[in-house]
MARKOL-428970 format. One line per field, with one value per residue (C-alpha): z, x, y; chain; residue in one letter. Coordinates in steps of 0.001 Angstrom, whole numbers, plus 500000, padded with zeros to 6 digits. Layout:
% MARKOL-428970
z <- c(Z|...) $
x <- c(X|...) $
y <- c(Y|...) $
zado <- c(A|...) $
guza <- c(A|...) $
END
This chain:
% MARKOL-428970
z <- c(385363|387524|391202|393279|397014|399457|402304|404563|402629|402680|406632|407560|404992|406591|410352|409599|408522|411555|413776|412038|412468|416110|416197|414710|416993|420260|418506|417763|421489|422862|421204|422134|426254|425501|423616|426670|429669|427859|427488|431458|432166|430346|432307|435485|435021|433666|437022|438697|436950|437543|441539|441112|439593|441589|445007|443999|443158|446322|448101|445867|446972|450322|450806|448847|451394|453790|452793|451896|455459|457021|454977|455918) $
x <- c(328024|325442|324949|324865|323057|325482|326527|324595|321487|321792|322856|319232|317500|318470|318462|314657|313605|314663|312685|309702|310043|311114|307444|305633|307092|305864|302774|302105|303457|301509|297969|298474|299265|295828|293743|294988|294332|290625|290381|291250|288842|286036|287011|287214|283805|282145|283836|281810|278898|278808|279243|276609|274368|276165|275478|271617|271344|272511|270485|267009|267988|268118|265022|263134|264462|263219|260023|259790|261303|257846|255670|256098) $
y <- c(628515|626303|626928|624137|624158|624766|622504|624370|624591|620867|620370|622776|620487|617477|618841|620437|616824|615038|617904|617168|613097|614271|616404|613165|610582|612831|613525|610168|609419|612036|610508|606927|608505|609897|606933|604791|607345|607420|604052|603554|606193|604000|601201|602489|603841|600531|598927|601361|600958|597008|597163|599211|597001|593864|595740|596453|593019|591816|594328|593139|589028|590034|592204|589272|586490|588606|588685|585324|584341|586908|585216|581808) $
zado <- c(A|A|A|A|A|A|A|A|A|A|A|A|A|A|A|A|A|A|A|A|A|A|A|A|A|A|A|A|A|A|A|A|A|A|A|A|A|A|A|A|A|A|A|A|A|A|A|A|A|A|A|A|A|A|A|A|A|A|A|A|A|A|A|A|A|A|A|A|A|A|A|A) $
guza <- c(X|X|X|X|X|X|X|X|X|X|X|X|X|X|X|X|X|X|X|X|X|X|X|X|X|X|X|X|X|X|X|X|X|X|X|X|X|X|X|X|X|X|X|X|X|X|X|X|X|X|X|X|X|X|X|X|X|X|X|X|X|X|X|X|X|X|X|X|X|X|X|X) $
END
């Protein structure tokens, strides 16, 4: 006589399958929190970067009307 899986062999199956979509989706979820929490680091540091360069380059304009203003 064949043997046939029993019900509960079949309810683990099923309930083992939706754990590991479960695991995906907050692995997936858990890499995109990451991608975007780098990607705001990036930008928060290439903000910094440019009033960096902004400030110097208001600093340089200045210091060179000054000594155009002394020379004249």
């Amino acid at each position: 006589m064949a043997t046939t899986p029993s019900k509960d062999y079949k309810r683990r199956e099923r309930e083992q399958k939706k754990a590991d979509k479960r695991r995906a989706r907050e692995e997936a979820k858990a890499e995109k929190l990451a991608a975007e929490k780098a990607a705001a680091e990036l930008a928060a540091e290439e903000a910094a970067k440019q009033a960096a360069a902004d400030l110097e380059a208001q600093l340089e304009a200045e210091f060179e009307a000054e000594l155009q203003a002394e020379g004249q």
